[in-house]
C-alpha positions as CSV (number, residue, x, y, z in Angstrom):
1,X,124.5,110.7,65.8
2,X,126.3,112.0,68.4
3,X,123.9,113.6,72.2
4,X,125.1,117.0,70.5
5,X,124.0,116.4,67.3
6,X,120.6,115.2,68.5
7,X,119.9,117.6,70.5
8,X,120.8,120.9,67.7
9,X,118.4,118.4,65.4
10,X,115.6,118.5,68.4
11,X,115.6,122.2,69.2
12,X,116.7,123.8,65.9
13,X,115.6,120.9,63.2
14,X,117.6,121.9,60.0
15,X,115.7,119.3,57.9
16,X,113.2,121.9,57.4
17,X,115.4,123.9,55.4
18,X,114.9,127.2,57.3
19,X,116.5,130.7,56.6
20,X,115.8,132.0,60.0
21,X,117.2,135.9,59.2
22,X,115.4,135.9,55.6
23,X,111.9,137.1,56.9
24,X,112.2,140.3,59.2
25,X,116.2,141.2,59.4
26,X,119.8,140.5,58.4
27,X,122.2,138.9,60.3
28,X,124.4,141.8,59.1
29,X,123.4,145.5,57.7
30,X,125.9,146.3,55.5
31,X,124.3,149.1,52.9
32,X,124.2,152.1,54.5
33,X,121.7,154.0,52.7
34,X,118.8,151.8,53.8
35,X,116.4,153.3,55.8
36,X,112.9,152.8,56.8
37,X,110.1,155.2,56.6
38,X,108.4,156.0,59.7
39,X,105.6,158.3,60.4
40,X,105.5,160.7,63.4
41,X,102.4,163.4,63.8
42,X,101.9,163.2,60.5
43,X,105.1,163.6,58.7
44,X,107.4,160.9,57.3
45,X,111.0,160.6,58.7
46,X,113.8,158.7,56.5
47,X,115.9,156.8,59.7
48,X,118.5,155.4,58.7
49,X,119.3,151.2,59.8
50,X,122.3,151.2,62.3
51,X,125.0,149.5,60.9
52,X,126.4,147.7,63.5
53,X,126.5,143.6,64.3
54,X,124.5,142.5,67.3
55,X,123.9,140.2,69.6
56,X,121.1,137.4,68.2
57,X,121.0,135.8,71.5
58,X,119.4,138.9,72.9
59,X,116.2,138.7,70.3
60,X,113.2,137.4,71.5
61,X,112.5,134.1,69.6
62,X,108.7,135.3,69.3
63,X,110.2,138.3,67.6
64,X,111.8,135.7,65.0
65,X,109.5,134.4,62.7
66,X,110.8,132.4,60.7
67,X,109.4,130.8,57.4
68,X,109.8,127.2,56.0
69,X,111.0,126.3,52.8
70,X,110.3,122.9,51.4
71,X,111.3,120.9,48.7
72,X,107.9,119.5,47.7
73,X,104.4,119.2,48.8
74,X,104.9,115.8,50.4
75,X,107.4,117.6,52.4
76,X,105.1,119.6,53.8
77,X,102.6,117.8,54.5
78,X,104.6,115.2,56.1
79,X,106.2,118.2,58.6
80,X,103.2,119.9,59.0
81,X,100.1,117.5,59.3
82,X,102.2,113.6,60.1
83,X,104.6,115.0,62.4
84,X,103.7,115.6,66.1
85,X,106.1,117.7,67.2
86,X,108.4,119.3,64.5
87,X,111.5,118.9,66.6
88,X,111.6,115.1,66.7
89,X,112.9,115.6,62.5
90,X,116.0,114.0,62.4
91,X,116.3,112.5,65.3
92,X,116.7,108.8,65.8
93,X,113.9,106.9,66.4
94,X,115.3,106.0,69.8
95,X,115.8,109.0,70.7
96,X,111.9,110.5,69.5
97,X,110.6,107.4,72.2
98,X,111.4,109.1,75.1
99,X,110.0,112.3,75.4
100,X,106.9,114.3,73.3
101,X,105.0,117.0,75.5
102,X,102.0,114.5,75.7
103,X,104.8,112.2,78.3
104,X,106.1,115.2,79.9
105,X,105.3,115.5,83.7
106,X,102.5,117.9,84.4
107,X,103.1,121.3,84.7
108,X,101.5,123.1,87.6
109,X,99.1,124.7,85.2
110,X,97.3,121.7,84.2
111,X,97.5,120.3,87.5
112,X,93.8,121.7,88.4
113,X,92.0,117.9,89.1
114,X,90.8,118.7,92.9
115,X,89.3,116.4,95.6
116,X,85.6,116.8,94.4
117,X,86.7,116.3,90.7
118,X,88.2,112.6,91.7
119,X,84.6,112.5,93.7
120,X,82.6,113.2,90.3
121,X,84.9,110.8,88.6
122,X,84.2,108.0,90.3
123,X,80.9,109.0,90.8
124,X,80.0,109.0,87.6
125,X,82.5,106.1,86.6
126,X,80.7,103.6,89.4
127,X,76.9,104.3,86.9
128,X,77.5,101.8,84.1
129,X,76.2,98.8,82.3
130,X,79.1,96.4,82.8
131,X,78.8,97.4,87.2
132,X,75.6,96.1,87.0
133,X,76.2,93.0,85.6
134,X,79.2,92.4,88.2
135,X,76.9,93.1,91.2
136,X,74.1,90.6,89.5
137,X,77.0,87.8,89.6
138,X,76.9,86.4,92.8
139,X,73.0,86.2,92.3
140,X,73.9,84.0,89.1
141,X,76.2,81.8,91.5
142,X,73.4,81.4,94.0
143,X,74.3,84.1,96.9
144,X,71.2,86.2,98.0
145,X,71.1,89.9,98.6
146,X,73.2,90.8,101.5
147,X,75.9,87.9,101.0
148,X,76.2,89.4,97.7
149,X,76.4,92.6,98.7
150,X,78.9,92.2,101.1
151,X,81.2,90.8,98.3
152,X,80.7,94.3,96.8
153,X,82.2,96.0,99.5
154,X,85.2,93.9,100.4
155,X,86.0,93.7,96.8
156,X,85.9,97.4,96.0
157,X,87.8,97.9,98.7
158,X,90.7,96.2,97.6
159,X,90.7,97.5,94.4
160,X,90.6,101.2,95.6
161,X,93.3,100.6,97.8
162,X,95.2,99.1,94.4
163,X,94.2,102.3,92.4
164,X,95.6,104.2,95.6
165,X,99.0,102.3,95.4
166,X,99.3,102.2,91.7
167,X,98.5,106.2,91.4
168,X,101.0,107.5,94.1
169,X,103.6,107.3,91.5
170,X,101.8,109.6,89.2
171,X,100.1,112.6,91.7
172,X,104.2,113.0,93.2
173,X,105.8,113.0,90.0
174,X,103.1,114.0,87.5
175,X,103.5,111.0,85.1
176,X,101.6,109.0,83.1
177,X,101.3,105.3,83.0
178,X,103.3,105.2,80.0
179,X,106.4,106.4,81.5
180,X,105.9,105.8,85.8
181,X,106.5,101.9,84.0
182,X,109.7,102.6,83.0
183,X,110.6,102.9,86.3
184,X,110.0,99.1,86.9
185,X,110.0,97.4,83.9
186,X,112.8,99.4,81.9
187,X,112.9,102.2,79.2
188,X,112.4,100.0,76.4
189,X,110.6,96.9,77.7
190,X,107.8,99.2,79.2
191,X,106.3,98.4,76.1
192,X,105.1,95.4,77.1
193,X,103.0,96.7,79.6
194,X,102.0,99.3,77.3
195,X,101.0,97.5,74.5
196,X,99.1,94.9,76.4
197,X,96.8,98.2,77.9
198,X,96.6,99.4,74.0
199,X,95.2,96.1,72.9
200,X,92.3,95.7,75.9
201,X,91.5,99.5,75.9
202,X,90.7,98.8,72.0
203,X,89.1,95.4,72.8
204,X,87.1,97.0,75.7
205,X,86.4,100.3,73.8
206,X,84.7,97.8,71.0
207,X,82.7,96.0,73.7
208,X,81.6,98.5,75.5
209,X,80.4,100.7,72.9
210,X,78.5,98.0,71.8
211,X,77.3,98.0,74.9
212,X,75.8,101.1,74.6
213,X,73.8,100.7,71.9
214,X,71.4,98.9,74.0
215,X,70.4,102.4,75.7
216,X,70.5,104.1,72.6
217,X,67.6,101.5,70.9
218,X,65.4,101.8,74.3
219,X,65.8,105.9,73.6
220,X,65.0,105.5,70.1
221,X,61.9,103.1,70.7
222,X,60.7,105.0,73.3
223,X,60.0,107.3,70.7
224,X,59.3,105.6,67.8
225,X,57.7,102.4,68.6
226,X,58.7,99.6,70.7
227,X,58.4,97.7,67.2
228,X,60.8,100.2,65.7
229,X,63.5,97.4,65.3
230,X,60.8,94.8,63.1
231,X,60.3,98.1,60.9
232,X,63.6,98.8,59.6
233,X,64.2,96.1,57.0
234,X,67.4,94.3,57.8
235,X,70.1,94.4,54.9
236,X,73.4,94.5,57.2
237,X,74.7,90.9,55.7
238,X,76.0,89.4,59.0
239,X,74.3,86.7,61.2
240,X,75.7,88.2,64.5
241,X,73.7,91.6,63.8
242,X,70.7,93.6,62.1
243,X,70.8,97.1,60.8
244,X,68.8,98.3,63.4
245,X,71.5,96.8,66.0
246,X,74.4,98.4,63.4
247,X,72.6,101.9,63.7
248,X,72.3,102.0,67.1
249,X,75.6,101.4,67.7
250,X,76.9,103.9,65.2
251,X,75.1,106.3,66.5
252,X,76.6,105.8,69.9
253,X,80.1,105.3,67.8
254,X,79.7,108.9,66.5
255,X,78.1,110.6,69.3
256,X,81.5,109.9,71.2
257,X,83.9,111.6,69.1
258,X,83.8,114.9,69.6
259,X,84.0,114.0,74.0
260,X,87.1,111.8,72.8
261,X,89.1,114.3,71.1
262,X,88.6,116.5,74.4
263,X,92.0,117.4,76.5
264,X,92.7,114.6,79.9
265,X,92.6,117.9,82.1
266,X,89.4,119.2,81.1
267,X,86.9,115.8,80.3
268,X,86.7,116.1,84.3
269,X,83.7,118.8,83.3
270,X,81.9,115.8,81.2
271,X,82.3,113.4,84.9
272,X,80.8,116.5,86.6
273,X,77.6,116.7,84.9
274,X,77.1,113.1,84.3
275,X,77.5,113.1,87.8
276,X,74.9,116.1,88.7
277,X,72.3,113.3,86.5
278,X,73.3,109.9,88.0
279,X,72.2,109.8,91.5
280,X,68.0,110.9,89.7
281,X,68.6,108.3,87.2
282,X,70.2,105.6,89.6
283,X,67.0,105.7,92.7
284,X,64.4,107.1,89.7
285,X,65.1,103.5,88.7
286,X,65.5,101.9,91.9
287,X,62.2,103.3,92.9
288,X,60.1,102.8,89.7
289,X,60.8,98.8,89.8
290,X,60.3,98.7,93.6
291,X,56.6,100.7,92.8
292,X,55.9,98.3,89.4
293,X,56.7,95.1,91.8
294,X,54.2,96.7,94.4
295,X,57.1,96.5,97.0
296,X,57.8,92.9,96.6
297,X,61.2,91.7,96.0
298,X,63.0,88.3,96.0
299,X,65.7,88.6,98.8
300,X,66.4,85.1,98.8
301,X,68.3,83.4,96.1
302,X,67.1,83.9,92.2
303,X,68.8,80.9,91.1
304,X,68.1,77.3,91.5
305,X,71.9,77.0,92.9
306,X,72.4,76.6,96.5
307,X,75.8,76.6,97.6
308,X,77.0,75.1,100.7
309,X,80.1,74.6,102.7
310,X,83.5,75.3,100.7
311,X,81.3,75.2,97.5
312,X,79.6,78.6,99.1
313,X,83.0,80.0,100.3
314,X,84.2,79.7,96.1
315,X,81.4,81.2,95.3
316,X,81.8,84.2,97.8
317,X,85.2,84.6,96.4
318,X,84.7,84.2,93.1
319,X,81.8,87.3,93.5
320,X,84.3,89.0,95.5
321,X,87.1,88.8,93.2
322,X,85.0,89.5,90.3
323,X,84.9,93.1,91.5
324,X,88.8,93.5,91.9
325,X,89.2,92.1,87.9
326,X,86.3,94.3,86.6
327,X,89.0,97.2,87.9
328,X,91.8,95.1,86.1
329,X,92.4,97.9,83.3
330,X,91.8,101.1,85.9
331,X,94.1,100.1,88.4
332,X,96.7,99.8,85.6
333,X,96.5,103.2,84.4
334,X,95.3,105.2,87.4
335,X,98.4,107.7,87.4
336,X,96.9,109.0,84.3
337,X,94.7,110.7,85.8
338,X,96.4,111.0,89.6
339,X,99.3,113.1,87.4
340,X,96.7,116.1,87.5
341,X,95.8,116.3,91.2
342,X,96.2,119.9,92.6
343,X,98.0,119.0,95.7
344,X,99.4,115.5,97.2
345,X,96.0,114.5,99.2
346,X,93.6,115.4,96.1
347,X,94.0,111.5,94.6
348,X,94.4,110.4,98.1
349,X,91.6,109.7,100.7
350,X,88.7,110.6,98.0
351,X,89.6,107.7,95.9
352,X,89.9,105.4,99.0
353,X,86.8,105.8,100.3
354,X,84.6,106.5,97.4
355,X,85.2,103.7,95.5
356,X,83.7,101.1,97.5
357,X,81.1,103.9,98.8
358,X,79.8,104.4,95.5
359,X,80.2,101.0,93.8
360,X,78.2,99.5,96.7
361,X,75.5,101.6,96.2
362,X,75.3,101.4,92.8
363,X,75.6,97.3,93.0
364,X,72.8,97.4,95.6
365,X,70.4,99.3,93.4
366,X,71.3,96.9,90.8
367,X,70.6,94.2,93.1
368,X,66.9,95.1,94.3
369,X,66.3,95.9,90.7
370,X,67.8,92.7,89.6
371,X,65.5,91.1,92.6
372,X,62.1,93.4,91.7
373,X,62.2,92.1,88.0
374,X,62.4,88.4,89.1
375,X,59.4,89.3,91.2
376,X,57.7,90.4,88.1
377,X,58.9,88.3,85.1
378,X,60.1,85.8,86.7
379,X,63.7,85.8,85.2
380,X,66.9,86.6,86.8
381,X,68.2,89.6,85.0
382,X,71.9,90.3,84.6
383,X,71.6,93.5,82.8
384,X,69.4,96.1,84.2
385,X,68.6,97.3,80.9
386,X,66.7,94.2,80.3
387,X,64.7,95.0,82.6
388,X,64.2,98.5,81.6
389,X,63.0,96.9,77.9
390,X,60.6,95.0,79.9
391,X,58.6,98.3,81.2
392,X,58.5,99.7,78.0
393,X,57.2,96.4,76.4
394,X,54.6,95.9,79.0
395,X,53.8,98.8,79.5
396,X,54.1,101.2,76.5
397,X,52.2,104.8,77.8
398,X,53.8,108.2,77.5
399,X,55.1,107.9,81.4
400,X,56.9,104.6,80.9
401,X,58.1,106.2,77.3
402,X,59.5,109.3,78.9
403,X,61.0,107.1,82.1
404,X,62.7,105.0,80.1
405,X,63.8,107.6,77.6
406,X,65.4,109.5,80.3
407,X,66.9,106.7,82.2
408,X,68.4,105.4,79.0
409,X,70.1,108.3,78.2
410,X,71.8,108.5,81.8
411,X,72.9,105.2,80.7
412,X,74.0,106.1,77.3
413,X,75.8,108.9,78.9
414,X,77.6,107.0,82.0
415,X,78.9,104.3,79.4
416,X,80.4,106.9,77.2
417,X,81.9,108.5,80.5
418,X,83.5,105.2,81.3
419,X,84.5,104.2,77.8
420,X,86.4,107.7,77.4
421,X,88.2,107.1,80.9
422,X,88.8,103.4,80.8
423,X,89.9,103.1,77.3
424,X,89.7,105.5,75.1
425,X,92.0,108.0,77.2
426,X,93.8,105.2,78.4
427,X,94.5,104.1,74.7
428,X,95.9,107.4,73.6
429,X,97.9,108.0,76.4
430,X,100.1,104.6,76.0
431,X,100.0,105.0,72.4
432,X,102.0,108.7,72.9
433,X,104.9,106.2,73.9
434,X,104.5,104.0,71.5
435,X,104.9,106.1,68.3
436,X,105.8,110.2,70.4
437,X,106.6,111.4,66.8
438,X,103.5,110.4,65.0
439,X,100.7,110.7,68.0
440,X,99.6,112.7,70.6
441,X,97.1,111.5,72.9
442,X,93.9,112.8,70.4
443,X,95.4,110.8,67.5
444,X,96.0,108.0,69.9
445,X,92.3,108.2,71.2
446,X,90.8,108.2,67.9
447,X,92.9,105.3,66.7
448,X,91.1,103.3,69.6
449,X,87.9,105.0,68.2
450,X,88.8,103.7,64.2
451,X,89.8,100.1,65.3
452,X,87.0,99.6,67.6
453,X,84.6,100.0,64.9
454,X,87.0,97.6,62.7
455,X,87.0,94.9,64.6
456,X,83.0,94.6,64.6
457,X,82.4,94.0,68.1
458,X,79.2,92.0,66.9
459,X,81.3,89.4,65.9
460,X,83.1,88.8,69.0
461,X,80.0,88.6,71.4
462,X,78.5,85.8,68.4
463,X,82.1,84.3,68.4
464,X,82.0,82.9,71.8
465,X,79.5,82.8,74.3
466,X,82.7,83.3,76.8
467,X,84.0,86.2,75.4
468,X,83.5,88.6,78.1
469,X,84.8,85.9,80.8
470,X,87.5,86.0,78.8
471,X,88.2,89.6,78.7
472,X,87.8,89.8,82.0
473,X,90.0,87.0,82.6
474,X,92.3,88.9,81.2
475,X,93.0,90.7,84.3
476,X,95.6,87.5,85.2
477,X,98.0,89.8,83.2
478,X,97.2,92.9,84.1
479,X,97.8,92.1,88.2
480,X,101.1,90.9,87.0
481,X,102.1,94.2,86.0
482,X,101.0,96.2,88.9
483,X,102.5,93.8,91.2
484,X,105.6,94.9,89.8
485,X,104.9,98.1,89.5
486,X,104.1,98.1,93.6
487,X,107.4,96.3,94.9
488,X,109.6,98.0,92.9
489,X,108.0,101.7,94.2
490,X,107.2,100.6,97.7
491,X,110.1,98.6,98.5
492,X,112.9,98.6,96.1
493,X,113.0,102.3,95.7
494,X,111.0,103.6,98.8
495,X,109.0,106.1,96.4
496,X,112.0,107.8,95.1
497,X,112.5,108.8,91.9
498,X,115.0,110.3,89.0
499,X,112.6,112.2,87.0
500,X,115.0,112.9,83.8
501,X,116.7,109.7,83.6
502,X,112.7,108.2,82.8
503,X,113.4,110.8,79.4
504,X,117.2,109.1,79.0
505,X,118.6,106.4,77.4
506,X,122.6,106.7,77.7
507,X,124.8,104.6,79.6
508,X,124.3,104.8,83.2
509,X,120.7,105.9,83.2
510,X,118.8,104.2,86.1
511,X,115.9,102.6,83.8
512,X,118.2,101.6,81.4
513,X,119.8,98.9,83.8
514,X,122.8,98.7,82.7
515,X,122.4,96.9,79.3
516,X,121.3,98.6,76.0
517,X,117.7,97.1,75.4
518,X,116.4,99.1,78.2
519,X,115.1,95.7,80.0
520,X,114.9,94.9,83.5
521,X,115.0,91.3,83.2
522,X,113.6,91.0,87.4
523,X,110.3,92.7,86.5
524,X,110.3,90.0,83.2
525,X,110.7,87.1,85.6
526,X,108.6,88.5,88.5
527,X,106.1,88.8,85.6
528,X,105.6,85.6,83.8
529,X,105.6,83.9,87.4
530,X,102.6,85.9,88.5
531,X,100.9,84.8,85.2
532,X,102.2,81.1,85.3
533,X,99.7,79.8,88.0
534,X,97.2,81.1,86.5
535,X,97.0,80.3,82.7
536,X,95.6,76.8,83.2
537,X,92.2,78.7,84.8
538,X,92.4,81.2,82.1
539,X,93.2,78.6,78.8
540,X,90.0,76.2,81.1
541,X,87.3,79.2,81.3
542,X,87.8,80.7,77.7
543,X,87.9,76.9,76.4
544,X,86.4,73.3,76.5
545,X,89.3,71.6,78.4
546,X,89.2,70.3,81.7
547,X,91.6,70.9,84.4
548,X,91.8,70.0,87.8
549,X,89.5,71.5,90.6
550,X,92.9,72.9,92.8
551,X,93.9,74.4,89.3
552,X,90.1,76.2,89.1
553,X,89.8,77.2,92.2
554,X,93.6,78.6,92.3
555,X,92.2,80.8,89.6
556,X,89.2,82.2,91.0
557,X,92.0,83.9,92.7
558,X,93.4,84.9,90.3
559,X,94.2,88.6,90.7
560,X,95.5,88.9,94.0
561,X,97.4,85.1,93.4
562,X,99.3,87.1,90.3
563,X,99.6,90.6,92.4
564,X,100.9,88.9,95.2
565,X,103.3,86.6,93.7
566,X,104.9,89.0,91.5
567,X,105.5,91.0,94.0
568,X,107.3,88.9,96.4
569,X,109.4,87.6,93.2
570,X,110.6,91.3,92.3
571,X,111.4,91.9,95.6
572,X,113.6,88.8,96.1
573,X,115.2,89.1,93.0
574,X,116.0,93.1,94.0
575,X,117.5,91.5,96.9
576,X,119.8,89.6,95.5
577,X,120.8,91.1,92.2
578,X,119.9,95.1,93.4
579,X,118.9,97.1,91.5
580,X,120.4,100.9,90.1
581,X,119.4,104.4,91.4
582,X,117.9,103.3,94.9
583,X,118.3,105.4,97.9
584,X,118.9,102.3,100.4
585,X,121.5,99.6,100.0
586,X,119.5,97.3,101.5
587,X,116.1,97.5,100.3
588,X,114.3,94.8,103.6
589,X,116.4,96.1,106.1
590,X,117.1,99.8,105.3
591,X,114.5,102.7,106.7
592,X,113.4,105.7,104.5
593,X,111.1,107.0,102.6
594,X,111.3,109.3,100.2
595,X,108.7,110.1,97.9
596,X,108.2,114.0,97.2
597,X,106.0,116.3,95.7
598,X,108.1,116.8,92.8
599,X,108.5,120.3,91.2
600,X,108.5,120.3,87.3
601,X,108.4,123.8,85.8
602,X,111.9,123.8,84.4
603,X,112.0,120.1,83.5
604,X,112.4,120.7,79.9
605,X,114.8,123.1,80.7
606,X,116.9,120.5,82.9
607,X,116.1,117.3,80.7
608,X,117.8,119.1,77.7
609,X,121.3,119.8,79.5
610,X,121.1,116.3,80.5
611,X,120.7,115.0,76.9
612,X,124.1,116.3,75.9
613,X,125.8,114.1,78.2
614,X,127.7,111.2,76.7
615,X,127.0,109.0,79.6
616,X,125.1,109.2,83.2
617,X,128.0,107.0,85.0
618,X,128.4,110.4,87.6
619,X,124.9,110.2,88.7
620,X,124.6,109.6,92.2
621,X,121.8,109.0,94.4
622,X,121.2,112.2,96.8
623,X,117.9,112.9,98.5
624,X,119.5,116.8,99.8
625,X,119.0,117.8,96.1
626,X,115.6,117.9,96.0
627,X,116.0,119.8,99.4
628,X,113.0,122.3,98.4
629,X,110.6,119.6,97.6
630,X,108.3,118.4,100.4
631,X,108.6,114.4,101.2
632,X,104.9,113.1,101.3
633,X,103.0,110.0,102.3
C-alpha cells in the first residue's frame, strides 16, 4: 500500500462501506420540483432546493453525518466494539503501531498536572506496604536506626535524580514512555523495553494486590472477630491459600477497578485525597506503638548480625541500593506521568526534593515502629502490618478495633494508589504501543487487572521463598534501559528531538536508523553489556548456586553498575558509528543544548502531511525551526 493509500484508508476508511451523501443531502440536486416545507409565523412555505453543484469542501464535517453499512453483525461488532480507533481499518499493521491518540503527545488541554499535584503524588506514592519493608532491610542486615536511615536518604536521592533525568524527555515533548524509547532504542525494537515493563507491571500488579489483602483482613477482623479467618471454612483447594486469604484479596481485586479504568490526567484527584489521609494514618501509627511500648524503643541493632569493617560497608550498600531498585519500574516510566506537567518546572524541582523528603520520613516511622514492636514482642518486624495484627490480637477493645480499622484502610488505600501508578497505568500505557488498534490505555489497564488475578499471585509467594528478591532483582534490566535512554538524550542528542519522525517509519526517519527493522543495534549492545555483569548475582540470589564473593558483591551494585555501564557503552558506540538526526557532529566535543518546550496543538495536523511522503531523505537537522518554542533546562 502505497503512503497515499494509507493515509485516504486512515482518515476516510472505505472498509466501512459508507455512503457519506445518503443521510442528509445529494452530492447533486437534479429534480427540480423538490422542495421542503418550512414554517414561518405560522404558515407553511413550499422553497424550492437550489439546483446548483457546490463546493463539499466547504461543509462542516459535524454537519455530515454519515451512517455505516455493514455486511454482517460480526462486521459491526468488530468496527464498533474491537477496534480502537476506526481509522486504523485497512491499514497495515505497521503502519497502525505508530500512532493511536492514547501515543499522541499531550495536548495543552490535558496538560493540567501542576507542582502540588506531583507533591500529592509522591506523597501519597512514598505510604505503602512494600516502602516499609525496604526501610526495615538494613535492620534485617544488622544496621541500627540512624545508619539505616541514612541509607534511606542517599538512596532516594539517587533515584529522584533518575526519575528527574528519565522524565525530562516526557514534560518537553509530552510523550509517553512508550514512544520517548523510540528515540533510543529504535521504532520497532522499543518493544523490548516495552514489553519487559508489561510483563513486571503485571507481575507487580499480582504481588502487590496481594499485598493488599493483608489490610483488607485486619479491616474486616476489626469488625468481625479477630477469629474471623478460623470461621469461614476453607474450601479454596490450594495449599499456598485459604478462602478467607482468596476473599480478601478479591475484594481488594474488585474494589480497584473502577479507580483503574479512570483517565492518567484526572487519577491525580485519587493521589490528592489519599494524600489529605496519609500524614494522620502515618504518625497516628507512629505514635500509637511509641504509647503501647511506653516510649521504649530498640535503637540498637534488632538482629543478632553485627557487621564490621567491609562486611558493614556491603551491608550499607546493599540497604542503600535496595532503595534505588525498589524505584526500578518508576524510574522507567516516569515521562508517563511528567507528559502532563503544566509548565517545564512543574515535574522539575518538586520531584527532586520530595522524593527523598517523603520516603525518609515514611522509612523512619517505619523504622521506630519496626523498633517499638521489637520492644514489645520481641520480634523484628518487616511489615508494619504485622505489627498492626499484633494490637488487634492483644489487645481486641473497640479503640484498638477502630485504630486499626482506620489505619488499615489508609493502607488499603495507599497500596491501590501505588498499584494504579506503578503498574496498572504503567501497563496500559505500553500496551497502547504494543497492539494501538486493539487497546487504549483502559483496555490495556484492565488486561493487567485480568492477568494479575490469572496468574494466582498465591502461588508465586509459596513457589519460592525468593520470589520478591527476585522481582526486585529484576531491576538489573530495567537500569539497563534507562542508561540508554539517559546517554542517548543527554549526550548524543543534547535533548533535541524530531517529534513526527517518533510517528514514522519510511526511509530516512531518524528512529528508524537507517535499516528497516526499526533497530538501533548501539542501544542493543550498550544494553546486554549493562546486564552481563550482573546476571551471575541475579541467576546466585533467585537460586541455589554459588558464585564467587567479587561476583556478589559486584551485584549488590547492581543498578548503578548496569546504569552506568550502559551508558558509557552507548555513548562510545555514538562516537564512533554516529548516530542520525543529532544537532552536533561531534557529540563529546560539540556545545549545545537544545531541549524545548515543544508546542503540539497541530501535531496531528503536521504528522499527517508527513505520512504522504515516500521517504524522509530531505530532513535536515535545524534548531531555527522551532524558533517560537522556548529552549529549557
Amino acid at each position: 500500500m502505497s503512503k497515499t493509500d494509507a493515509l485516504s484508508a486512515i482518515f476516510s476508511n472505505p472498509s466501512r462501506n459508507l455512503n457519506p451523501y445518503s443521510s442528509i443531502v445529494s452530492r447533486h440536486t437534479d429534480n427540480i420540483n423538490d422542495t421542503i416545507d418550512l414554517e414561518k409565523n405560522g404558515q407553511k412555505i413550499a422553497n424550492k432546493i437550489i439546483t446548483e453543484e457546490f463546493d463539499h469542501s466547504s461543509i462542516e464535517e459535524t454537519q455530515i453525518e454519515t451512517v455505516p453499512q455493514y455486511k454482517s453483525i460480526w462486521q459491526k461488532i468488530y468496527c464498533e466494539y474491537i477496534v480502537i480507533d476506526n481509522t486504523s481499518l485497512n491499514v497495515s499493521l505497521k503502519e497502525s503501531f505508530l500512532y493511536n491518540r492514547d501515543l499522541k503527545p499531550v495536548e495543552e488541554e490535558r496538560r493540567v498536572w501542576s507542582w502540588y499535584n506531583y507533591l500529592y503524588f509522591w506523597l501519597a506514592d512514598c505510604f505503602n506496604i512494600n516502602t516499609w519493608q525496604v526501610a526495615a532491610t538494613g535492620l534485617q542486615l544488622g544496621l541500627n536506626w540512624w545508619q539505616c536511615w541514612l541509607t534511606v536518604w542517599i538512596g532516594y536521592f539517587f533515584a529522584a535524580l533518575f526519575v528527574v533525568l528519565n522524565s525530562r524527555i516526557g514534560t518537553a515533548y509530552h510523550l509517553s514512555f512508550p514512544i520517548s524509547v523510540r528515540a533510543s532504542f529504535g521504532i520497532f525494537f522499543s518493544m523490548w523495553p516495552i514489553l519487559n515493563r508489561v510483563v513486571m507491571a503485571i507481575v507487580w500488579y499480582a504481588v502487590q494486590a496481594w499485598l493488599g489483602a493483608t489490610p483488607v483482613s485486619l479491616m474486616l477482623k476489626s469488625i468481625f472477630g479477630k477469629d474471623l479467618e478460623k470461621r469461614i471454612p476453607n474450601h479454596f483447594g490450594s495449599p499456598n491459600a485459604t478462602t478467607y486469604e482468596f476473599m480478601c484479596f478479591f475484594i481488594f481485586w474488585v474494589v480497584s477497578l473502577p479507580f483503574v479504568l479512570v483517565a492518567p490526567h484526572k487519577i491525580r484527584h485519587l493521589f490528592t485525597v489519599k494524600a489529605c489521609l496519609i500524614p494522620f494514618a502515618a504518625f497516628g501509627f507512629l505514635i500509637w506503638a511509641l504509647i503501647k511500648a511506653d516510649g521504649n524503643i530498640e535503637l540498637g541493632t534488632l538482629s543478632d548480625l553485627a557487621p564490621h569493617g567491609s562486611e558493614f560497608s556491603w551491608v550499607f550498600i546493599r540497604s542503600l541500593v535496595a532503595c534505588i531498585a525498589n524505584f526500578a519500574a518508576l524510574i522507567i516510566n516516569a515521562p508517563d506521568f511528567a507528559r502532563f506537567a503544566r509548565t517545564p518546572k512543574s515535574s522539575l524541582w518538586t520531584q527532586l526534593i520530595a522524593i527523598p523528603l517523603f520516603f525518609a520520613i515514611t522509612c523512619l516511622i517505619g523504622i521506630i515502629v519496626t523498633a517499638a514492636g521489637y520492644h514489645l514482642y520481641g520480634i523484628n518486624y518487616w511489615s508494619p502490618l504485622d505489627v498492626l495484627g499484633q494490637f488487634l490480637d492483644t489487645t481486641y477493645t473497640r479503640g484498638t478495633r477502630a485504630g486499626v480499622f482506620l489505619i488499615s484502610f489508609v493502607f488499603a488505600l495507599a497500596q491501590l494508589g501505588t498499584n494504579i501508578s506503578a503498574n496498572s497505568l504503567s501497563c496500559g500505557t505500553d500496551m497502547t504501543a504494543l497492539f494501538p488498534r486493539y487497546i487504549n490505555i483502559k483496555r490495556g489497564s484492565l488486561f493487567c487487572v485480568i492477568m494479575a488475578l490469572c496468574i494466582c499471585p498465591w502461588n508465586l509467594f509459596a513457589s519460592s521463598s525468593k520470589f520478591t528478591s527476585a522481582l526486585s532483582a529484576y531491576a538489573i534490566f530495567l537500569s539497563s534501559i534507562a542508561g540508554v535512554i539517559c546517554a542517548d538524550y543527554y549526550v548524543v542528542r543534547r535533548g533535541y528531538i524530531k517529534l513526527t519522525h517518533m510517528f514514522l517509519a519510511q526511509r530516512g526517519s531518524y528512529y528508524m536508523y537507517r535499516n528497516k527493522f526499526g533497530l538501533n543495534w548501539r542501544a542493543l549492545v550498550a544494553y546486554l553489556c549493562g546486564v552481563a555483569p550482573n546476571l551471575p548475582g541475579f541467576i546466585a540470589s533467585v537460586s541455589n548456586i554459588k558464585i564467587s564473593a567479587g561476583a556478589m558483591q559486584l551485584y549488590y551494585l547492581s543498578y548503578p553498575v548496569g546504569f552506568m555501564i550502559s551508558l558509557v557503552v552507548y555513548i562510545a558506540l555514538c562516537y564512533f558509528y554516529p548516530v542520525p538526526g543529532t544537532p552536533v557532529k561531534n557529540i563529546l566535543r560539540d556545545k549545545g543544548w537544545f531541549q524545548r518546550w515543544a508546542f503540539v496543538e497541530n501535531f496531528e495536523e503536521e504528522w499527517k502531511e508527513e505520512l504522504l511522503r515516500d521517504d524522509l531523505h530531505d530532513d535536515v537537522i535545524s534548531v531555527d525551526e522551532h524558533d517560537g518554542e522556548e529552549i529549557i533546562y
